[in-house]
C-alpha positions in Angstrom: 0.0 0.0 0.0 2.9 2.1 0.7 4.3 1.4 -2.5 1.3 2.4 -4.3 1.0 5.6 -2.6 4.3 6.3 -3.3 3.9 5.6 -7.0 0.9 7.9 -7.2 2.2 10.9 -5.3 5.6 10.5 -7.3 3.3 10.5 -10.6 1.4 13.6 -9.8 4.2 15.4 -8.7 6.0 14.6 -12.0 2.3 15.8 -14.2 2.1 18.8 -12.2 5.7 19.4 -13.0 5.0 18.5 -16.8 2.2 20.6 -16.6 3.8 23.5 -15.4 7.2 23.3 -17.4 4.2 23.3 -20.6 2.7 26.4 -19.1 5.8 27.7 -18.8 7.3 27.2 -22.3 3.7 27.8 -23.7 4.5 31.6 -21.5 7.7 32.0 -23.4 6.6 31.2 -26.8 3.8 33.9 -26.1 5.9 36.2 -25.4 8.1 36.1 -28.1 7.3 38.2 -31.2 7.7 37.9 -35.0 8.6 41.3 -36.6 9.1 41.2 -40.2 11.8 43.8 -41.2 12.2 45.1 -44.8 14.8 46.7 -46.6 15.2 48.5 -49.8 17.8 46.5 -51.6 19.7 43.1 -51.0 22.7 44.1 -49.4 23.0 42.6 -45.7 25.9 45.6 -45.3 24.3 48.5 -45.8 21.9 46.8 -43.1 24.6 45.6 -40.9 23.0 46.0 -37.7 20.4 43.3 -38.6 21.9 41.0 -39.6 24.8 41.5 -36.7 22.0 41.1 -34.2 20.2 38.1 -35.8 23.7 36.3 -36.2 24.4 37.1 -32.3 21.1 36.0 -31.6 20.6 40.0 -29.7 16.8 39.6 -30.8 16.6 36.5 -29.4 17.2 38.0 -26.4 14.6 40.5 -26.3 12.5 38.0 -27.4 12.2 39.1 -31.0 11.6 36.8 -34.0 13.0 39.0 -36.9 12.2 37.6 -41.0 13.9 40.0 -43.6 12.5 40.9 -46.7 14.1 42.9 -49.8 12.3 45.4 -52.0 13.3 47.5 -54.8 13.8 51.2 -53.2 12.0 53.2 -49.9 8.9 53.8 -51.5 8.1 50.2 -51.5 9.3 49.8 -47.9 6.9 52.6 -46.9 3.8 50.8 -48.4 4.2 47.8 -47.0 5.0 49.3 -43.5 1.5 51.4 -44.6 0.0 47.9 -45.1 0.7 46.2 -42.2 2.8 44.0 -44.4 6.2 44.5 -42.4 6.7 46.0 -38.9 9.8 47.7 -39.3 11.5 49.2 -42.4 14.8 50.7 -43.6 13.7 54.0 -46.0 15.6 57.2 -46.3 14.3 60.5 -45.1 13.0 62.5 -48.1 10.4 59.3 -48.8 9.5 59.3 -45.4 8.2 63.0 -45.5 6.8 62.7 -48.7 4.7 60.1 -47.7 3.7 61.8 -44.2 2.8 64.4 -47.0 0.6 61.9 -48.0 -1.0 61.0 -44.8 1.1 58.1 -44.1 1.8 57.7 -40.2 5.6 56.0 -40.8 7.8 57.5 -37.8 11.7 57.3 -38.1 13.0 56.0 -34.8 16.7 55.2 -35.4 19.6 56.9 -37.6 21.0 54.1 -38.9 23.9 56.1 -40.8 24.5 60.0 -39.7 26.6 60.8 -42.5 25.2 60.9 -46.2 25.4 57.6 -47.5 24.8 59.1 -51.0 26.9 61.0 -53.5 26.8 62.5 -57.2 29.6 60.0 -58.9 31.1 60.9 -61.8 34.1 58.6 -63.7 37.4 59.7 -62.3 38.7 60.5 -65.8 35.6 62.8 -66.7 35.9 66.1 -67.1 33.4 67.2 -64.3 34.6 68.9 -61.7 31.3 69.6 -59.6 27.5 69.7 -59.7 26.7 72.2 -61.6 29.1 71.0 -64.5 26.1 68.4 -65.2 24.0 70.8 -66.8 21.6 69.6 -69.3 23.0 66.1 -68.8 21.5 62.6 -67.5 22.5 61.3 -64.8 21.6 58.0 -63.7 19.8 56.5 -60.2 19.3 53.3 -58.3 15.5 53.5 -58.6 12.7 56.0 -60.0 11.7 57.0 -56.0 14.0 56.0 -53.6 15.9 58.2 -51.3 18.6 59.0 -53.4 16.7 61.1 -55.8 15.4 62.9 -53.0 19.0 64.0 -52.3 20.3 64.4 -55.6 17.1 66.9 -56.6 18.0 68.7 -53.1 21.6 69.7 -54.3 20.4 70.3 -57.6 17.6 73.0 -56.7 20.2 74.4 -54.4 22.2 74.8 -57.3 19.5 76.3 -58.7 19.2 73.8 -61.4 15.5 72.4 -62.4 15.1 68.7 -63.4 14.1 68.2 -66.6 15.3 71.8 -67.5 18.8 71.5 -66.3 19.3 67.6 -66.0 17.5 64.4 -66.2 16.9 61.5 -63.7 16.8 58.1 -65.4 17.0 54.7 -63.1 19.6 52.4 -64.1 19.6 50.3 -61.2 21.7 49.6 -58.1 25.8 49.3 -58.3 26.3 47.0 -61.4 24.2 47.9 -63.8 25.5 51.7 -63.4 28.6 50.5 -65.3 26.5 49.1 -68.0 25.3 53.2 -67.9 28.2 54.8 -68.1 29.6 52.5 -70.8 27.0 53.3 -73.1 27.3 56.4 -72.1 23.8 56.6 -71.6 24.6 58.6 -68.0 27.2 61.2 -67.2 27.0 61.0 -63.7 25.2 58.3 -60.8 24.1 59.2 -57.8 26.0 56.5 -56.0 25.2 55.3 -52.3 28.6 53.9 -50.7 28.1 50.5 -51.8 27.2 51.4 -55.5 30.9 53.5 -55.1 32.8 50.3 -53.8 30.8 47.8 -56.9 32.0 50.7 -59.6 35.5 50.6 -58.4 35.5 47.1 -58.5 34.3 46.6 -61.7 36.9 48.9 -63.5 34.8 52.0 -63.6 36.6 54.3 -61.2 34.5 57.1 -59.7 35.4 60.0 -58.0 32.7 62.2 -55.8 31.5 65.9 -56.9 29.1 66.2 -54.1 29.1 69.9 -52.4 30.6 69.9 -49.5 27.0 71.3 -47.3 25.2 68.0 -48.1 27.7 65.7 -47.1 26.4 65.8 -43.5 22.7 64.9 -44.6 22.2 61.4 -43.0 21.0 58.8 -44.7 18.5 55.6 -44.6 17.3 54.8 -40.7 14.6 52.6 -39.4 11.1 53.4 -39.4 7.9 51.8 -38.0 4.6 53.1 -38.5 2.9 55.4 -35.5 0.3 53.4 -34.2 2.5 50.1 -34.1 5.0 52.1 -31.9 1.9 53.2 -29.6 1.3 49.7 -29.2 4.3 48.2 -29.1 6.6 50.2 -27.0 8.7 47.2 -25.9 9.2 45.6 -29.2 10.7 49.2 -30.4 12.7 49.5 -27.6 14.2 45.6 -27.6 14.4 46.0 -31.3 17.0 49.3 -31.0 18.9 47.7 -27.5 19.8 45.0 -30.6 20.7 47.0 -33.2 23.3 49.3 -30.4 24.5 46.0 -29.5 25.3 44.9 -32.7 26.8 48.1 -33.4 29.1 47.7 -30.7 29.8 44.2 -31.6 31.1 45.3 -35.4 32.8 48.6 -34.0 35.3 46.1 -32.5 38.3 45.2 -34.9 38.3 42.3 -33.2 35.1 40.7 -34.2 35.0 42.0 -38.1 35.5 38.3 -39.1 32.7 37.1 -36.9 30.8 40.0 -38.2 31.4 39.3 -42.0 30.6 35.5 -41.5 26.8 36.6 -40.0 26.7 39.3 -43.0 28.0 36.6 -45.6 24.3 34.3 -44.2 22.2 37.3 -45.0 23.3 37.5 -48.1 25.9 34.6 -50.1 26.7 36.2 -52.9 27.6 39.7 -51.6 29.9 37.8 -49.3 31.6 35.7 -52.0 34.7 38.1 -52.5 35.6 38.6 -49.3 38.1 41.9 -49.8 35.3 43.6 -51.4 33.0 42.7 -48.5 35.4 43.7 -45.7 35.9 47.0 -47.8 32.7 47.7 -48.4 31.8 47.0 -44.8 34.7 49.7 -43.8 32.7 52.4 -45.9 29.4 51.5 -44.3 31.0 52.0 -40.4 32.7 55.0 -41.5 29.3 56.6 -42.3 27.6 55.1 -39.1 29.7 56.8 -36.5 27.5 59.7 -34.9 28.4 62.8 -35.3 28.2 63.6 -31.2 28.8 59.8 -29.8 27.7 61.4 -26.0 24.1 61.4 -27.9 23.6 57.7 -28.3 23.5 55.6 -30.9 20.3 55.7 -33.1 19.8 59.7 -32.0 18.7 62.3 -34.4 19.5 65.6 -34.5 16.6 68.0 -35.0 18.6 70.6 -37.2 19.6 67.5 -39.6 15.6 66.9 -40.1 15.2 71.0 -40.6 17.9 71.0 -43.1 15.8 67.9 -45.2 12.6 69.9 -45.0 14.0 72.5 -46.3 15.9 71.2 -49.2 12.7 69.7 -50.0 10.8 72.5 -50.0 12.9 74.5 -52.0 13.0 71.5 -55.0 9.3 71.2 -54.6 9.4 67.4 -53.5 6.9 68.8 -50.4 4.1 71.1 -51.0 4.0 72.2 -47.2 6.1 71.7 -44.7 5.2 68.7 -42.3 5.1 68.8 -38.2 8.9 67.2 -38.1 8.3 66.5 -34.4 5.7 63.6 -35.5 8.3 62.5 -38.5 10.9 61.0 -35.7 11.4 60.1 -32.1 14.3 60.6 -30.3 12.2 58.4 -27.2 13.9 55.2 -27.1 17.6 56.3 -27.5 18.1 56.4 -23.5 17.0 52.6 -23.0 18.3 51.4 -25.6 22.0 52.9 -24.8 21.8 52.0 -21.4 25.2 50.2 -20.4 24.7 46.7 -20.3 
């Protein structure tokens, strides 16, 4: 009898413990989240901090599930952030006004790269010494809307140059098929972003940069997420940033830019196949993701950066009226997620 009641009480013991360890688990699966993150082109570099945190497993840790998807440009990121179709997104600036021109909600909540990330490229042998020496030429872009155009059209008005007066866009695509353009010479000039400058050198079209000096500072693509999904998801905005600033960190370190390379090389195989190019290219990318006052933070923007966007914009007429720039980003998150660890 003893035996028996032994067994028993041994049994439920071990089914309440079953039971609670599938409670548990059945807690921590609930708790996890999938985000779906998007991008505007292919290239795992230009968003490093992904892929860094994914391969270090720094969204695991905050319980974050992250899928990648690629699109063709920012506009495309902004509609399916619009559509509920992605959580988080990687556009540029001048897309995300003009679409809060538009109505859309999408909020920038981390500068991802301080420093322009694009350029107006011109062959190092041409005879083109700066902007304004493009006059009535064409000069060729990744894509008809993305954030480079934005840029380009703010030096250009600037300049005081109209497009399709004074020059013409046309899209040629991203890096490689540039070279196609200027072989054919159906460009005279690119408006490179720094890894279309490293694929051009590569591929025996040496460039040379005839941006002005003023819009070198204009920063570049960041992550967005649209306003109501912040609202409502406070945590997964903040655990999704404490990754990225670790995984900046992590790459910052000479130390681990092999580690670093392998996770980049898994979120995308063929841009890792020469590794010198990667390594180089991956160099570029740092150099323009330092921020301009570290004792901000990582992730921090500055609001005179977001006035100086406006108003290029304005002034080339890509926005009609100026937009309320304190809805267009948050600074909120930076403290937590630079927290020392």
């Amino acid at each position: 009898m003893t035996t028996t009641r032994r067994t028993f009480s041994a049994a439920v013991c071990l089914g309440l413990g079953l039971i609670s360890a599938s409670f548990l688990a059945g807690d921590a699966a609930a708790q996890t989240k999938n985000i779906t993150f998007i991008h505007p082109n292919p290239s795992a570099i230009n968003s490093f901090q992904v892929f860094i945190a994914i391969g270090e497993g720094y969204f695991k840790d905050e319980n974050l599930n992250v899928r990648v998807e690629t699109v063709d440009g920012s506009a495309p990121v902004l509609q399916a952030l619009a559509a509920g179709q992605a959580q988080i997104g990687r556009p540029g600036p001048a897309p995300v006004l003009n679409a809060r021109a538009r109505g859309v909600d999408v909020v920038f909540i981390y500068n991802a790269l301080p420093k322009s990330s694009f350029g107006i490229a011109v062959k190092r042998d041409s005879r083109y010494q700066q902007a304004t020496d493009l006059k009535g030429k064409v000069i060729g872009t990744g894509t008809r809307d993305g954030a480079e155009v934005g840029f380009a059209r703010a030096i250009f008005t600037d300049l005081g140059m109209k497009e399709g007066t004074d020059y013409t866009f046309i899209p040629v695509g991203d890096g490689g098929p540039a070279v196609a353009g200027f072989l054919r010479n159906d460009i005279e000039a690119y408006i490179a972003a720094t890894s279309d400058v490293a694929i051009l050198n590569q591929r025996g079209m040496p460039v040379r940069d005839i941006t002005p000096e003023k819009f070198k500072g204009y920063f570049g693509n960041g992550y967005a997420a649209m306003g109501d999904y912040i609202a409502k998801n406070p945590d997964v905005i903040e655990g999704f940033g404490r990754a990225l600033v670790r995984a900046t960190k992590f790459v910052m370190e000479p130390a681990n830019r092999t580690k670093a390379l392998a996770h980049l090389e898994a979120g995308n195989r063929q841009e890792g196949e020469n590794k010198q190019f990667a390594a180089a290219l991956l160099e570029a990318v740092l150099a323009k993701a330092v921020p301009n006052d570290p004792s901000k933070g990582w992730g921090y923007q500055n609001p005179q950066d977001w006035e100086n966007w406006q108003k290029s914009l304005l002034a080339g007429g890509d926005l009609k009226q100026p937009q309320d720039l304190t809805k267009a980003y948050t600074n909120k998150f930076i403290e937590a997620w630079n927290k020392p660890e």
